[in-house]
N, C-alpha and C positions, 0 to 999 in steps of 0.2 A: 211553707212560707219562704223557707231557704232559697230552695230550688225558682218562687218567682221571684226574692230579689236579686237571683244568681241572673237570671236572663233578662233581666231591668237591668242592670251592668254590662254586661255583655251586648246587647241593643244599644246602650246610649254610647258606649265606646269601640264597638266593632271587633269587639272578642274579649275576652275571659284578659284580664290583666296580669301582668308580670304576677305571680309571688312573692308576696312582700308589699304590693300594694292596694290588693284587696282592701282593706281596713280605707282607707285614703279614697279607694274610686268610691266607694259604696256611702260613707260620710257625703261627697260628694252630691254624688247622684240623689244622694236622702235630699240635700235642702233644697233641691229642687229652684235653683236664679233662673235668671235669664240674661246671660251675659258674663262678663265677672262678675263677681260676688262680692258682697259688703265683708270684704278680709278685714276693713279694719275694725268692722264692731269686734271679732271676733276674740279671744284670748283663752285659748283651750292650752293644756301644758305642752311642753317640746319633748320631743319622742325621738330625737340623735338621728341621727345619720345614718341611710338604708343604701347609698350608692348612686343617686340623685344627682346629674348634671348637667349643664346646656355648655353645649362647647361654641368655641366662638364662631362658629357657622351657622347657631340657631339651633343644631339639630341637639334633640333632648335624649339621653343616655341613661337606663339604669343598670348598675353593676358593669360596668363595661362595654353594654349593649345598645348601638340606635334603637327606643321607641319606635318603630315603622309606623301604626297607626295616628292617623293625624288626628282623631276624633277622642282619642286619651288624652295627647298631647294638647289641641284645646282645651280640654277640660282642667286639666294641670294648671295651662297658662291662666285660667280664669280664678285660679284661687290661688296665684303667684302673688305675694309678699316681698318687700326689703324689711327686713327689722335692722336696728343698728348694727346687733351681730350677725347678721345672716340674712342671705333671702331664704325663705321659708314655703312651702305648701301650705294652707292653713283651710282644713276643715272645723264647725263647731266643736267636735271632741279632740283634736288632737293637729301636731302641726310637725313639720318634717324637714331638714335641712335639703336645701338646692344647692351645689357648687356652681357659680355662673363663671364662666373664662371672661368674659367680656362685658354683652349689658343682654338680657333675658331675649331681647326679641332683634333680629334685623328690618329696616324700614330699604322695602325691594324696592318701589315701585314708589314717584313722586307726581301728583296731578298737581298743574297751574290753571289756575281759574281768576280769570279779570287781568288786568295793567295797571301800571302804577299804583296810584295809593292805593287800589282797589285789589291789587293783586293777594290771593291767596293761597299757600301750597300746601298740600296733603299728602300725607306720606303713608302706603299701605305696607302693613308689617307682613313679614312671613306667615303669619297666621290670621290675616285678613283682618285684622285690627284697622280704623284709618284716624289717624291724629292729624288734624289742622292745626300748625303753627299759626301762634297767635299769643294772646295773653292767657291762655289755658295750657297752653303746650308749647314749652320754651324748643330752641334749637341750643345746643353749645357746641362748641368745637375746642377737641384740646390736640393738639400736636404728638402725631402717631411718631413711634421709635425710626422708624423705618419707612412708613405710608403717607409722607405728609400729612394732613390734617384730616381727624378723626372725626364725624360730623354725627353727634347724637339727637335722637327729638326723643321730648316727652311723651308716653302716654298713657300714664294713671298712675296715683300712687306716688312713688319712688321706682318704677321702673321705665325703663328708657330703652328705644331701640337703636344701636349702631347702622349709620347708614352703609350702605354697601356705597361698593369703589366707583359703578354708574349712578347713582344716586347721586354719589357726591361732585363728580366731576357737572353732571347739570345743575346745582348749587352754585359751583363756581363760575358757570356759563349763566346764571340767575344775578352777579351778585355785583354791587355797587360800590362808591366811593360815597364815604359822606363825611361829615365834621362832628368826630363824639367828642364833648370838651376840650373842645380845642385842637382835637388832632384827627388828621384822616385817618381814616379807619374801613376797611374794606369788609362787607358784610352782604347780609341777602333779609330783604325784607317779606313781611306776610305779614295779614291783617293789622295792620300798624304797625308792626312792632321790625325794630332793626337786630337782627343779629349780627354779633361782631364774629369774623372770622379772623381777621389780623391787621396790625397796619399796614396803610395802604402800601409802605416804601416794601412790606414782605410778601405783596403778591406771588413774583415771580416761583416763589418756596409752596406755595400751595401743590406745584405739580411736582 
C-alpha cells in the first residue's frame, strides 16, 4: 500500500518530493479537490517552520532551494493560506509556515475584453490562475520604495498577486481621470468598478 501511495505522489507531482514534505504532498494528494481547496474549512494544528518560501519573483524555495517542478508547486499554491500570523500550507492534518517576500503569486499577463463601462481585465498569474477585476477581485496600488507604483489584484482568500513591471505599465496606458469625492483621481476601471491609482495632479510619478 506504501509503495502505491508512493507513486500516486509521484504521478500527481512529477517526482518523489523534497524531504521533509512528504507528509504535506501526500495529505494533499489524499483529499483529492479540484482546484484550490476549501483551506478555510480546514484547522488542523501548526507544525513550524521546514524552510518554505516564495521569493519575490514568484519562484517557491525549500531550504534554500528553487522548487523546479511546476506541478508541486501548483499543488502547494492550492492549499496556500494567509492566517493573521502567517501564510501557511494547510492540509486536513496538519499546516506549515510559507515565508512570502512580497505577495504569493505574480499576475504576468493582462486580457481586455469589451470598452468603456463594459470593459473587463483579467489578469493570469504565474501559475495560471485568472482573476477578473471586478467586485470579487479588487485591484490596490501602494507606492513601491524605489518602482513607482506597486499594482496588486486579488485572487482568493487573502492572497493577492503582484503585478509585474509590463503588467503594470499597460494599467497605466488603461487608466483615467475621474471625480472620487470631490477630487480627481487617476485610476483604471473593470467591471464597474474604479480603482484609485493616485491623484490625478501625481500622475507624472507613476513612471
Amino acid at each position: 500500500m506504501a509503495g502505491l501511495m508512493a507513486n500516486s505522489v509521484e504521478k500527481e507531482t512529477g517526482g518523489a518530493p523534497p524531504a521533509g514534505l512528504e507528509s504535506v504532498v501526500r495529505a494533499a494528494t489524499r483529499a483529492k479537490f479540484s482546484g484550490p481547496a476549501p483551506v478555510h474549512l480546514w484547522n488542523p494544528p501548526y507544525c513550524g517552520d521546514i524552510g518554505l518560501k516564495i521569493a519575490r519573483d514568484g519562484v517557491w524555495h525549500y531550504q534554500g532551494s528553487p522548487i523546479a517542478r511546476p506541478a508541486l508547486v501548483k499543488l502547494f499554491a492550492g492549499i496556500l493560506r494567509r492566517d493573521p500570523e502567517r501564510y501557511v500550507l494547510v492540509t486536513p492534518v496538519e499546516k506549515i509556515a510559507v515565508e512570502v517576500e512580497d505577495a504569493p503569486f505574480l499576475a504576468v499577463e493582462l486580457a481586455v475584453e469589451g470598452d468603456g463601462a463594459e470593459r473587463r481585465l483579467s489578469f493570469r498569474t504565474n501559475l495560471d490562475e485568472w482573476a477578473e477585476a471586478g467586485a470579487a477581485h479588487a485591484l490596490r496600488f501602494e507606492p513601491g520604495p524605489s518602482e513607482g507604483m506597486k499594482p496588486y489584484v486579488h485572487i482568493r482568500g487573502d492572497l493577492w498577486a503582484l503585478a509585474t513591471r509590463a503588467v503594470y505599465y499597460e494599467l497605466v496606458e488603461l487608466g483615467e481621470t475621474r471625480d472620487v469625492e470631490g477630487r480627481a483621481m487617476f485610476g483604471v476601471a473593470s467591471g464597474k468598478q474604479f480603482f484609485v491609482m493616485c491623484p490625478a495632479d501625481a500622475i507624472e510619478d507613476l513612471a
